[in-house]
BABAMAR-156798 format. One record per residue (C-alpha): residue in three letters; x, y, z; residue number from 1. Coordinates in pm, 1 decimal. Layout:
REM residues N
<r "ala"; <X; Y; Z>; NUM>
...
END
This chain:
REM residues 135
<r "unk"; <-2641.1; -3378.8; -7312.9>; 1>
<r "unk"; <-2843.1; -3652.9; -7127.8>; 2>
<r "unk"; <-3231.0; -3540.5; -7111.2>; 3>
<r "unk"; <-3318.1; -3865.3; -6955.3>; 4>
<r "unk"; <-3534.1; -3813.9; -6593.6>; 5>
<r "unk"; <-3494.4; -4191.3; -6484.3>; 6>
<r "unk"; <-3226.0; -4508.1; -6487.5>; 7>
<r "unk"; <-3222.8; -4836.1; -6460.2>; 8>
<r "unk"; <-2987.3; -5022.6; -6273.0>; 9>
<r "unk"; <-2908.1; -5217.3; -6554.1>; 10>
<r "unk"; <-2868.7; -4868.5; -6762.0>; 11>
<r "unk"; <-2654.6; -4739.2; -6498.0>; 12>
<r "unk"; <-2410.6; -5007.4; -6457.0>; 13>
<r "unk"; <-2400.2; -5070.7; -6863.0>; 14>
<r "unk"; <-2303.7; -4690.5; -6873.5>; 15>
<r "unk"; <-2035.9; -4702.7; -6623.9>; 16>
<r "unk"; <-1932.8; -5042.9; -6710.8>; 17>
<r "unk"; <-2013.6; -5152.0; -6358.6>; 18>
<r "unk"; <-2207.1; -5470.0; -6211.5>; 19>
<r "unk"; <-2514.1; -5379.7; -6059.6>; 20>
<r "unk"; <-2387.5; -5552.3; -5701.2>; 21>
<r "unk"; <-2135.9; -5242.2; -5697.0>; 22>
<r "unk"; <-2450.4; -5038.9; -5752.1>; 23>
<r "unk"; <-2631.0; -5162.0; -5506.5>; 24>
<r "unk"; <-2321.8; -5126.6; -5250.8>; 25>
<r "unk"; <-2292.9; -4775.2; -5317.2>; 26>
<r "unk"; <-2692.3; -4797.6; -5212.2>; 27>
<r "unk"; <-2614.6; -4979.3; -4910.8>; 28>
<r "unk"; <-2303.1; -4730.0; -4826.5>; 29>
<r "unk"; <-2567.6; -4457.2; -4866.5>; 30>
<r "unk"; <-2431.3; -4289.3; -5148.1>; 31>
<r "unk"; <-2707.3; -4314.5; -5364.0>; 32>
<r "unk"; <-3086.1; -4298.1; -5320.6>; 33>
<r "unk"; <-3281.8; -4443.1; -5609.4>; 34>
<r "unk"; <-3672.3; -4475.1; -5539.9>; 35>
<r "unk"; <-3870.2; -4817.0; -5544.0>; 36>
<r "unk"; <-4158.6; -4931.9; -5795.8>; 37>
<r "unk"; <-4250.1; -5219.8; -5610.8>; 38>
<r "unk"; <-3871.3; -5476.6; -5617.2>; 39>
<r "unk"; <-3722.4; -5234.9; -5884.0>; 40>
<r "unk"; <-3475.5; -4945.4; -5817.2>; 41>
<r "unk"; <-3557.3; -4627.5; -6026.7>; 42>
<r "unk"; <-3229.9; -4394.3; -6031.6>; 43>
<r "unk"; <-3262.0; -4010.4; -6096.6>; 44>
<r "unk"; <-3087.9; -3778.4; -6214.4>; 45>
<r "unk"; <-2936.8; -3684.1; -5913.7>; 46>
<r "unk"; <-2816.5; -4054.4; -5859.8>; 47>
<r "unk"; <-2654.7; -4058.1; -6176.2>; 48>
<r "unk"; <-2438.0; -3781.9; -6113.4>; 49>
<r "unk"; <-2351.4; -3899.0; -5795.1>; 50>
<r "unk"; <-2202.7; -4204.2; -5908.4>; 51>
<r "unk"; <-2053.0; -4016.4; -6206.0>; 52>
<r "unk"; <-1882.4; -3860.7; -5901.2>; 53>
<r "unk"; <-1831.4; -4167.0; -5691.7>; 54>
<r "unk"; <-1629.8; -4328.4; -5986.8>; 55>
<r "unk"; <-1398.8; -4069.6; -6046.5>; 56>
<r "unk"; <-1321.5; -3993.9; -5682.3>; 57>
<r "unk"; <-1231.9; -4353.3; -5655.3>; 58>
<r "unk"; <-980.5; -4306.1; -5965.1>; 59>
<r "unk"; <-896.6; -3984.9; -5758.0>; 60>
<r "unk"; <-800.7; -4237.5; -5477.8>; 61>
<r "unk"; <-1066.1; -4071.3; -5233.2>; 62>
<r "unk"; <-1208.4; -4340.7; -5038.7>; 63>
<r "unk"; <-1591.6; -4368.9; -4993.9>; 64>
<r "unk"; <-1593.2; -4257.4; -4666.8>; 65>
<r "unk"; <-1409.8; -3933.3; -4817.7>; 66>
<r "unk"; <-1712.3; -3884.8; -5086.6>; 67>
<r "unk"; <-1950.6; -3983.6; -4849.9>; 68>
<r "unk"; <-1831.0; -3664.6; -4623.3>; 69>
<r "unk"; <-1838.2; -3441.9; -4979.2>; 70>
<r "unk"; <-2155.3; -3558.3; -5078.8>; 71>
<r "unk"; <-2287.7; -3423.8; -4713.8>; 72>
<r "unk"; <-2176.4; -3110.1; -4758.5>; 73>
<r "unk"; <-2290.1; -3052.6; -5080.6>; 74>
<r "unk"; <-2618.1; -3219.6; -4973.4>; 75>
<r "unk"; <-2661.8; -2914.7; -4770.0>; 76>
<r "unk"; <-2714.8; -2614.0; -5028.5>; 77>
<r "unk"; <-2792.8; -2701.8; -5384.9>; 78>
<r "unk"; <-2544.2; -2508.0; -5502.9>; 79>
<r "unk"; <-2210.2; -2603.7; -5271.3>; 80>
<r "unk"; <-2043.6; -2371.5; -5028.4>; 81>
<r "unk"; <-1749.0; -2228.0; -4931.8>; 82>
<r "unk"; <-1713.2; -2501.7; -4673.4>; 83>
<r "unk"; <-1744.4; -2777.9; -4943.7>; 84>
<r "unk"; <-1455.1; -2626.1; -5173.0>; 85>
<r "unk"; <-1231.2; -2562.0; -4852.5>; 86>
<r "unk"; <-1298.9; -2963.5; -4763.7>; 87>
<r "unk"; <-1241.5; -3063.4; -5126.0>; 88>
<r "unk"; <-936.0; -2837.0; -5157.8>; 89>
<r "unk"; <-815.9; -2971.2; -4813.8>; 90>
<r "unk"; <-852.7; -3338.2; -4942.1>; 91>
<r "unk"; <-698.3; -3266.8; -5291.4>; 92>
<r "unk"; <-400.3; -3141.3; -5109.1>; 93>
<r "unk"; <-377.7; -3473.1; -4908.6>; 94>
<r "unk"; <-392.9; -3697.0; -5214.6>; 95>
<r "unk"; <-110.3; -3494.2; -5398.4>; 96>
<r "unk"; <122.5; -3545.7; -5092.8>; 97>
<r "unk"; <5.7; -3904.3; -5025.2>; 98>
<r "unk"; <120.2; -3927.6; -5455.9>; 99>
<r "unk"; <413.7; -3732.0; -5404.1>; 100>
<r "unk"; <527.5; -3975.8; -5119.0>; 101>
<r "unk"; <453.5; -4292.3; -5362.1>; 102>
<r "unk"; <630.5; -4118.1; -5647.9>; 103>
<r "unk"; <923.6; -4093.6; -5415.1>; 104>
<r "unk"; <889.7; -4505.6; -5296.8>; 105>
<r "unk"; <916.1; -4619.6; -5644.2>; 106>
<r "unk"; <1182.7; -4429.3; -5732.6>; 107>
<r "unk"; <1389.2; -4587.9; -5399.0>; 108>
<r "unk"; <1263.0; -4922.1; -5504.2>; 109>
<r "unk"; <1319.3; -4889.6; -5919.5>; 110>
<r "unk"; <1673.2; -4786.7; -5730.6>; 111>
<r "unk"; <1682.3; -5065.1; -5538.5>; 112>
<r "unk"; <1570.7; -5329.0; -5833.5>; 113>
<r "unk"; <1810.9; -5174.5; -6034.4>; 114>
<r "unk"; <2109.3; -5240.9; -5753.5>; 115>
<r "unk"; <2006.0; -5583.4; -5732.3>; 116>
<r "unk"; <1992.2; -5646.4; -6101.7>; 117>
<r "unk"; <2328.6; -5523.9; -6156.0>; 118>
<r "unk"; <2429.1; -5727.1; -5853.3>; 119>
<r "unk"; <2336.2; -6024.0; -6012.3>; 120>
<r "unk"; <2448.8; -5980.2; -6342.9>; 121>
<r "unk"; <2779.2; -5921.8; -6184.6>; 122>
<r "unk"; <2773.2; -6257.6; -6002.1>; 123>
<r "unk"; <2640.6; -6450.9; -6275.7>; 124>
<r "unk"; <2952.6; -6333.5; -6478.3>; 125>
<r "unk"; <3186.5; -6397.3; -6201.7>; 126>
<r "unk"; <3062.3; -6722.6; -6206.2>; 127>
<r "unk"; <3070.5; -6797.7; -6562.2>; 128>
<r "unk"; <3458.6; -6693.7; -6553.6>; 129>
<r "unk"; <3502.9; -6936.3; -6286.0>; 130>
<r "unk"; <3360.0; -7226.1; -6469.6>; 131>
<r "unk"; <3560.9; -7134.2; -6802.7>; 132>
<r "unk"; <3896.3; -7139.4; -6596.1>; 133>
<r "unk"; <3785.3; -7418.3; -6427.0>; 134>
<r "unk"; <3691.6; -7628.1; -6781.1>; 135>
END
C-alpha cells in the first residue's frame, strides 16, 4: 500500500500515465483540490484517490459531470450514504442499458456490413462472368 501523504503533479500524472494539463482540468472542473506552496500544486491523499476514481469512471463511461455529482455526495459524510449507493446504483443501471443498446447497434450494423459484403461479392462475380462470355 501507498504510505505517501503528498503528490506531485508530475508524480500524479507519471502514475496514471496522464499529462499534467488533464490534471489541471480536472482542477479547473473542480474535481480535485490540491493545496498551493507558492506556483506549485501539492496533491493529497484524498486527491489521489479521487482521480484514481475519476479515471475509472471515465472507462466506466460516466461523464464528469456524473462523478462530479458522486463526488458531492460522498463529500458529504466521510463514510458514503445510503443516498450515494442508491445514485451510484441508479447510474450503473443507466450505463448497462445505454451498453446494452450499443451491443444491439453493432450487431444491426456487423448485419448490415455483412449484407453489403455479400452484395458485392455477388456483383463482382456477376461481373467477372460477364466479361469471360464477353472475351
Amino acid at each position: 500500500m501507498n504510505s505517501k501523504q503528498t503528490y506531485s503533479i508530475s508524480e500524479l500524472a507519471k502514475e496514471f500515465a496522464l499529462t499534467t494539463r488533464s490534471i489541471r482540468f480536472y482542477e479547473d472542473q473542480q474535481l480535485l483540490f490540491p493545496t498551493r506552496r507558492g506556483q506549485t500544486r501539492i496533491y493529497s491523499t484524498q486527491d489521489r484517490v479521487r482521480l484514481k476514481l475519476i479515471l475509472r469512471g471515465k472507462r466506466l463511461g460516466f461523464s464528469l459531470a456524473e462523478t462530479r455529482e458522486l463526488f458531492a455526495l460522498w463529500d458529504e459524510t466521510l463514510t458514503g450514504s445510503e443516498k450515494q449507493l442508491t445514485l451510484l446504483l441508479e447510474k450503473i443501471i443507466e450505463k448497462r442499458s445505454e451498453l446494452e443498446q450499443q451491443l444491439q447497434d453493432i450487431a444491426i450494423l456487423q448485419q448490415e456490413l455483412d449484407n453489403a459484403e455479400l452484395r458485392c461479392h455477388e456483383t463482382l462475380l456477376e461481373l467477372k462472368q460477364k466479361q469471360q462470355r464477353a472475351g
